[in-house]
ROKOLFI-13548 format. One record per residue (C-alpha): x, y, z. Coordinates in pm, whole numbers. Layout:
<pts>
> u | v | w
> X | Y | Z
...
</pts>
This chain:
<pts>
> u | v | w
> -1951 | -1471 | -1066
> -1746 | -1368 | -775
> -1452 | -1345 | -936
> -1633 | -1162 | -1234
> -1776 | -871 | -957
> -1398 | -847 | -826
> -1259 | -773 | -1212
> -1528 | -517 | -1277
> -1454 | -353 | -896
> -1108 | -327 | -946
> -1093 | -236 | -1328
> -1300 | 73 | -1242
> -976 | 216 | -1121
> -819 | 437 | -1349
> -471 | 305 | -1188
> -537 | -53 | -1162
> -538 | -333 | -1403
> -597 | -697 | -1338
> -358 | -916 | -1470
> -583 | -1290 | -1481
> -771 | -1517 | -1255
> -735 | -1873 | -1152
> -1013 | -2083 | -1081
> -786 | -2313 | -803
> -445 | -2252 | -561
> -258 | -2442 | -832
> -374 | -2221 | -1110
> -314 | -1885 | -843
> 62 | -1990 | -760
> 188 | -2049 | -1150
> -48 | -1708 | -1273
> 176 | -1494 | -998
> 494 | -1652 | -1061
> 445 | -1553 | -1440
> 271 | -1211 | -1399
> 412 | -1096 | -1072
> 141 | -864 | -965
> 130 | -588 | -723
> -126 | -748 | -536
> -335 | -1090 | -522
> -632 | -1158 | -373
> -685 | -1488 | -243
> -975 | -1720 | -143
> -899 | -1968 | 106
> -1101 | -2206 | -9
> -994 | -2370 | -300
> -958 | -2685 | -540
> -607 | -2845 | -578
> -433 | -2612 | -311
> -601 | -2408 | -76
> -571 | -2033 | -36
> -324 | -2099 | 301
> -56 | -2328 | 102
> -84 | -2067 | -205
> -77 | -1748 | -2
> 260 | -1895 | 152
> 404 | -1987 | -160
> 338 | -1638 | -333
> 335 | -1401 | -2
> 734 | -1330 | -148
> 609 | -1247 | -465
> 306 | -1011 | -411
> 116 | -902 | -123
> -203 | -1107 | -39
> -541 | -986 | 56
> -752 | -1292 | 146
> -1102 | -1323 | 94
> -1345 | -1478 | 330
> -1698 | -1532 | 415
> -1677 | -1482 | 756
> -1493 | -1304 | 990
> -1451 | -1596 | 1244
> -1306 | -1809 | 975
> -1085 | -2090 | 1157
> -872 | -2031 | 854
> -764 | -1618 | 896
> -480 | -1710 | 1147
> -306 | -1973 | 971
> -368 | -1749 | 628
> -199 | -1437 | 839
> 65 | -1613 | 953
> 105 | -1794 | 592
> 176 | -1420 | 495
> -161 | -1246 | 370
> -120 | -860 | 451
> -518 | -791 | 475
> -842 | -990 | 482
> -1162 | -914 | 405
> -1490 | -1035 | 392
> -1668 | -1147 | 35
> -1978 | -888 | 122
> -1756 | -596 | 217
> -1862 | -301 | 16
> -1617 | -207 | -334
> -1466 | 106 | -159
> -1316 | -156 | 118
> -1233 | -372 | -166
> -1011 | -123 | -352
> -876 | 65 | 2
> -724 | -267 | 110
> -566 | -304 | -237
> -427 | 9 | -185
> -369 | -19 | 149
> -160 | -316 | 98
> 61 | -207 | -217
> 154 | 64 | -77
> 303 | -199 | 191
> 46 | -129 | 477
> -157 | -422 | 585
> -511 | -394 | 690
> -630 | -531 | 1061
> -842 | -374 | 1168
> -854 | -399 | 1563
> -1145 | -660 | 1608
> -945 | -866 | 1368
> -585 | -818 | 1519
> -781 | -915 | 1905
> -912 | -1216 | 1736
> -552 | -1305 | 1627
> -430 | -1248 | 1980
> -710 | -1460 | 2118
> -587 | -1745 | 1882
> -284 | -1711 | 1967
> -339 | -1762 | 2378
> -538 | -2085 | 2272
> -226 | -2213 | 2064
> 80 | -2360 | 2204
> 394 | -2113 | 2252
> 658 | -2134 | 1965
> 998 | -2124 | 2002
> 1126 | -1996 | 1613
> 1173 | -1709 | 1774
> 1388 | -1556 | 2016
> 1360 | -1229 | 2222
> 1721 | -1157 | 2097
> 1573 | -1024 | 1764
> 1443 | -712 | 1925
> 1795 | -608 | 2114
> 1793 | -398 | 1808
> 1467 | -179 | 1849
> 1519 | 152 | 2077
> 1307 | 148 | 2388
> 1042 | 341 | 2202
> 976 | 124 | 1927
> 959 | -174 | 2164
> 697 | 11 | 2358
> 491 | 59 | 1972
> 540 | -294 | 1894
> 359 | -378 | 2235
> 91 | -175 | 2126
> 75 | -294 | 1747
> 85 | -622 | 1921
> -249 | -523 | 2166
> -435 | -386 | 1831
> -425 | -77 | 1873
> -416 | 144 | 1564
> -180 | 434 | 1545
> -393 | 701 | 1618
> -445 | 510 | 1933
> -79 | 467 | 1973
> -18 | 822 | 1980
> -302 | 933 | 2188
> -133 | 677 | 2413
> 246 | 758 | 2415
> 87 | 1141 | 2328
> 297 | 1155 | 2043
> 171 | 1270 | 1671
> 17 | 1012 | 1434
> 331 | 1043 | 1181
> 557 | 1001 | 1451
> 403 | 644 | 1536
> 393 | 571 | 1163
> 792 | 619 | 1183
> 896 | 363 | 1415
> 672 | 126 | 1283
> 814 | 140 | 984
> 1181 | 144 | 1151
> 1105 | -158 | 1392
> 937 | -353 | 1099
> 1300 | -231 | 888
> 1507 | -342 | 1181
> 1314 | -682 | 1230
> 1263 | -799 | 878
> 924 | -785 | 879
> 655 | -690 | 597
> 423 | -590 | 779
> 211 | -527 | 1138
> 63 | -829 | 1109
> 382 | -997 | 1130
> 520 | -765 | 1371
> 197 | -912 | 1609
> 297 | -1242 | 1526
> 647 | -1196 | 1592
> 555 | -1063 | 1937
> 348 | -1302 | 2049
> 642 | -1536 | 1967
> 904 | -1413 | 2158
> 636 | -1364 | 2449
> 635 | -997 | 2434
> 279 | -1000 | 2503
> 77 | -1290 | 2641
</pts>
């Protein structure tokens, strides 16, 4: 039925198609391998392989939006840092539904702030890695070190530039030049990156 509400949701786009379901993880991973979507979206709980093992295996493939029940789920870090772009809750109205689809294939990522401070409070509960090394950012200019803090603290752009009193666009740019420079898809990546190098802490 869920799945069902999803199909009609998106299909109601003039621009978007779906391309199939898949009732389990097993079923998601071979479906995007074969129809290489734009965009998946994944529940984390699921038969066979869960939504966290499938969102790694196909975050190279297509850009995952994971679905959830609640917005505490013990599961939205590990699915984050498995590489979902987005998540959003089951109940959120259509409109969210089809921005964070478009949000995400145009190569955004949706987190919003209450989300991104819940993945920094996770990450001061979990142990420091070390797969990182502060080395990686010799590359970023002073300026988009200082934005990266900030993506880092959750704050949005528009906050960003209220901050550094700089214009929205201008933020948008070095974002998208540190995330370039650093290999990353996305901002939540960029927050996981800098809690692992100990940027912020």
């Amino acid at each position: 039925m869920v799945r069902a509400g999803f199909r009609l949701i998106v299909e109601s786009q003039p621009d978007m198609q779906v391309c199939g379901e898949a009732a389990d993880g097993q079923a998601a991973i071979e479906l995007v391998r074969k129809e290489r979507p734009d965009v998946v979206l994944m529940d984390i709980r699921m038969p066979r392989v869960d939504g966290i093992e499938a969102t790694r295996q196909v975050a190279g493939i297509a850009r995952v939006v994971i679905l959830t029940t609640f917005e505490l789920d013990e599961y939205v870090f590990d699915a984050l840092a498995a590489g979902a772009s987005a998540f959003l809750l089951k109940a959120a109205p259509p409109e969210d539904l089809i921005r964070a689809i478009r949000l995400v294939a145009a190569g955004d990522a949706l987190l919003a702030p209450s989300v991104t401070r819940k993945l920094i409070e996770e990450f001061a509960r979990r142990p420091a890695r070390s797969a990182r090394t502060p080395q990686q950012l010799d590359t970023l200019t002073d300026r988009e070190r200082e934005v990266l803090s900030e993506v880092a603290a959750g704050l949005t752009n528009s906050e960003i530039a209220q901050r550094l009193h700089v214009s929205e666009a201008t933020v948008k740019t070095h974002v998208a030049h540190l995330l370039d420079k650093l290999g990353l898809r996305d901002r939540v990546q960029a927050v996981i990156l800098a809690y692992e190098v100990g940027m912020v802490g």
